[in-house]
N, C-alpha and C positions, 0 to 999 in steps of 0.2 A: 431074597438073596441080596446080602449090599455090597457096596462094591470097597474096596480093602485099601488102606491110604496110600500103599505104595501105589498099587495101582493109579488108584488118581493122581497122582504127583506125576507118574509115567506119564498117562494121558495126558496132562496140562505141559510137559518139558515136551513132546509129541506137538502139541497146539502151536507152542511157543514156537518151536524151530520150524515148522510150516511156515508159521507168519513172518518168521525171519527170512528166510529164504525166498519167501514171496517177492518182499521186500525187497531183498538185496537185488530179483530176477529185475522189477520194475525198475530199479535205479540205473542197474548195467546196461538194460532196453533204452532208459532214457538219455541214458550219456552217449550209446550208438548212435540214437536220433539226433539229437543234437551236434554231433560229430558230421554226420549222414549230411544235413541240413545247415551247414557253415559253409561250405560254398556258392550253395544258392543264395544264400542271406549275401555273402559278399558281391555276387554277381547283382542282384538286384540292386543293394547300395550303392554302388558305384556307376550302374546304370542309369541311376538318378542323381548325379553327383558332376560336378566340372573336373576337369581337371589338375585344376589347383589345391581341390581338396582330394582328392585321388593321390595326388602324391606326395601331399605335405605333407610333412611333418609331424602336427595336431592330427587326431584321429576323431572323430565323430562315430557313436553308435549308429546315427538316422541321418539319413542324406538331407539333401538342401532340399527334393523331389524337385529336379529341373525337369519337368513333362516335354517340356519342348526339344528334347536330345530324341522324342520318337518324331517327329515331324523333320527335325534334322537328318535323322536319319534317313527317314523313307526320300527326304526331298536331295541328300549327295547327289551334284551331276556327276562324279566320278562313281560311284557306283549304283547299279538299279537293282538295289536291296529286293524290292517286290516282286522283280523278276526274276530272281535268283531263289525267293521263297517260290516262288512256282516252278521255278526248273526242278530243285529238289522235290516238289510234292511228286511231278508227271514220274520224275525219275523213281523216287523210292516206291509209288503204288503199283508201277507198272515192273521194276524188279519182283515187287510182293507176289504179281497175281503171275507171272510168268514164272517165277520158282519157284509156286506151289505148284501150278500147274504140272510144269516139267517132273521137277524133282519127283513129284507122290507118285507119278506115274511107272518113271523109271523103281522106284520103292517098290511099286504095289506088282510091277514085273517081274522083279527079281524076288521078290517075298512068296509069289501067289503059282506066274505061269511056269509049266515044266519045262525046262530047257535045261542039257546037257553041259550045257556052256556057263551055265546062270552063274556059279560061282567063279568061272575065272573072269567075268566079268564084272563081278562086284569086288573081288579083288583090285583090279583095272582102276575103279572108280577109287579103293582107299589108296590105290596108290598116287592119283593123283593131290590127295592134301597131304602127302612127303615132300613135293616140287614147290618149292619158295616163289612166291609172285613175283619176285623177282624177275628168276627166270623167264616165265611167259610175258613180260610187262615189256619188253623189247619188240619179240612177233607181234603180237596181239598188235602191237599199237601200227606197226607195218602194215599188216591185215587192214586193220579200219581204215588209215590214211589212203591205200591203194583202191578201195573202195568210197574213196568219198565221203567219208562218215565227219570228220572232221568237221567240229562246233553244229552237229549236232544229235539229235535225241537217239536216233537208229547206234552211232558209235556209243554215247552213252551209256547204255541201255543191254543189248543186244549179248556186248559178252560179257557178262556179267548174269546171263537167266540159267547160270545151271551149278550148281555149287552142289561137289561130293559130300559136304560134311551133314547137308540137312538131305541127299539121296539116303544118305547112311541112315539117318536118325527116321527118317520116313519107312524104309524096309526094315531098321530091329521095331516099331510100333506095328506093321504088318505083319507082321510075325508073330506077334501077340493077338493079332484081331481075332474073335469067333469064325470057325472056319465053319461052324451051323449054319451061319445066318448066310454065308458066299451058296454054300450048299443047296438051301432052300431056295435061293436065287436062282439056279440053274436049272433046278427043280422047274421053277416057273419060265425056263427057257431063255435066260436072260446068258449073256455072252460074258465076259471077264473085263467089255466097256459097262456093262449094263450092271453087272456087280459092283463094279468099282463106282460106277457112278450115284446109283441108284440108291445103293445098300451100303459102300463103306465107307464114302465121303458122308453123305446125312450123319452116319454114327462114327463119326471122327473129327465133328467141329472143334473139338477141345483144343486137339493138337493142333490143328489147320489155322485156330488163332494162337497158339503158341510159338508156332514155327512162322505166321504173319506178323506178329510182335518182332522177334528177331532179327528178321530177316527186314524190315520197313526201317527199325533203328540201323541195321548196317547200313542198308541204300543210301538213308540220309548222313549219314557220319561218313557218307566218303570224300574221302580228298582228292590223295594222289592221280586218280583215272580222270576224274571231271577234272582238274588243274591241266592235265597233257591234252586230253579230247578239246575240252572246250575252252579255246585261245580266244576266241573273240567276247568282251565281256556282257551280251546277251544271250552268250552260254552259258555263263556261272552261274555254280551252284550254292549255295548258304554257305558252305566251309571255305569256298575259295572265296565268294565275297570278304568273309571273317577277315582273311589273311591280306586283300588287299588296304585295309585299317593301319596293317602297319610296315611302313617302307624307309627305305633306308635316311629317309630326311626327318619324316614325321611320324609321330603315335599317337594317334587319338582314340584316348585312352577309354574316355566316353561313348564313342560310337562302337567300340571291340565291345565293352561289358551289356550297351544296349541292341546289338544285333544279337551278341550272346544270349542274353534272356530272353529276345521272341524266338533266337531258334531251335532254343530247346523245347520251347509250347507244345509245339505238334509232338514231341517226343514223351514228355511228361502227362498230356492226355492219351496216347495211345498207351502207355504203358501202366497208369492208373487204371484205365480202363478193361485192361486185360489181363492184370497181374496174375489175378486164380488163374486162368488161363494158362499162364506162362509154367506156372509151377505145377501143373497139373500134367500138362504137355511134355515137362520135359520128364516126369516122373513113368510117364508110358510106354518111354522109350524103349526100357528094360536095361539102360547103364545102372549099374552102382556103383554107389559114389564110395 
């Protein structure tokens, strides 16, 4: 049987618009990337750059690599950069491991144990991400001050371990879990600690580093709370260090862009690291998008 010239010609305009559209996908991918990666390009530039070239005029592709803007930096007597990377580390691992903790719990209760009440209390909980932070950013901060919490880790820390949005996202992923395997759990006498612990968290790592991605980039990305909490500046955190860089007299311009690029480090490894992770995680949730 041979094959008929229209035919081939189909086939080969077929071939061709494949390889077109290939094309065209890899070029669109790389103009994203390149898009994606122009402010980190600028960040690092300029982090290795003076000031004078920072904001003259002339523009350079590749910086002067002034190495010594890290030693400057770590050495500021006005601010204790390394202190402030470790306030942010205690701070964001200890939100991470107390809002799984919390949050999956409250999830796996309202997803799993029978209570009457269970739905108007997960109602309760979306009602709370209606209330603008606003709002509670007054009390709250009465609260800790009245307690003592003030410049340090307990105020920090503390209100900040229970967040409705990943309660939510934890109960619709329990929701979805094998109610076999809870089953066969009990079977073997185990309690709804002993399921939860035993049986759904082991086969729920996906999520648990999806929702520990998230939740470690919020800790570290905050401002406003560590700025009011912690006044003394051997409470600062990386963001509020960030902002004391630039003050109403002076802007050094170079120490902003080189605190900038180590603070993102810890961010850009965690989330390299976890990326399938994150997209896998949040695909279990059972939102569509």
């Amino acid at each position: 049987m041979t094959t008929t010239a229209p035919q081939v010609g189909k086939d080969q305009r077929k071939k061709r618009g494949s390889v077109l559209g290939s094309t065209g996908l890899y070029v669109a991918v790389s103009i994203a990337a390149l898009l994606f990666l122009l402010p980190f390009y600028l960040i690092v530039r300029n982090a290795l750059s003076t000031d004078p070239e920072i904001t003259g005029e002339t523009w350079k592709l590749l910086p002067s690599f002034q190495w010594g803007n890290i030693s400057e930096l770590f050495n500021d007597p006005t601010v204790d950069f390394a202190k402030s990377m470790w306030n942010s580390t205690v701070i964001a691992v200890s939100m991470t491991v107390g809002i799984l903790l919390i949050c999956s719990l409250a999830g796996y209760g309202l997803a799993r144990i029978p209570y009457k009440h269970a739905n108007k209390v997960f109602y309760l909980v979306l009602a709370t991400l209606m209330v603008p932070t606003a709002v509670t950013f007054v009390p709250s901060f009465v609260l800790v001050s009245s307690l003592g919490w003030i410049d340090t880790y307990r105020g920090l820390i503390i209100p900040g371990l229970f967040s409705g949005f990943t309660c939510f996202l934890f109960r619709q992923y329990f929701l979805g879990f094998p109610k076999e395997l809870e089953e066969a759990a009990r079977v073997d006498g185990l309690g709804y600690w002993g399921a939860y612990w035993r049986i759904v968290v082991p086969n729920s790592l996906n999520f648990f580093a999806a929702m520990a991605t998230i939740t470690f980039i919020s800790g570290w990305n905050a401002f406003l709370w560590p700025l009011v909490i912690g006044q003394d500046p051997s409470s600062w955190t990386v963001q509020v260090a960030l902002s004391s860089f630039m003050t109403n007299q002076t802007v050094n311009f170079h120490l902003i862009f080189m605190a900038t690029a180590i603070s993102i480090l810890p961010l850009v490894f965690v989330f390299l690291f976890l990326q399938r992770w994150l997209v896998q995680g949040i695909a279990q949730t059972g939102i569509k998008g």
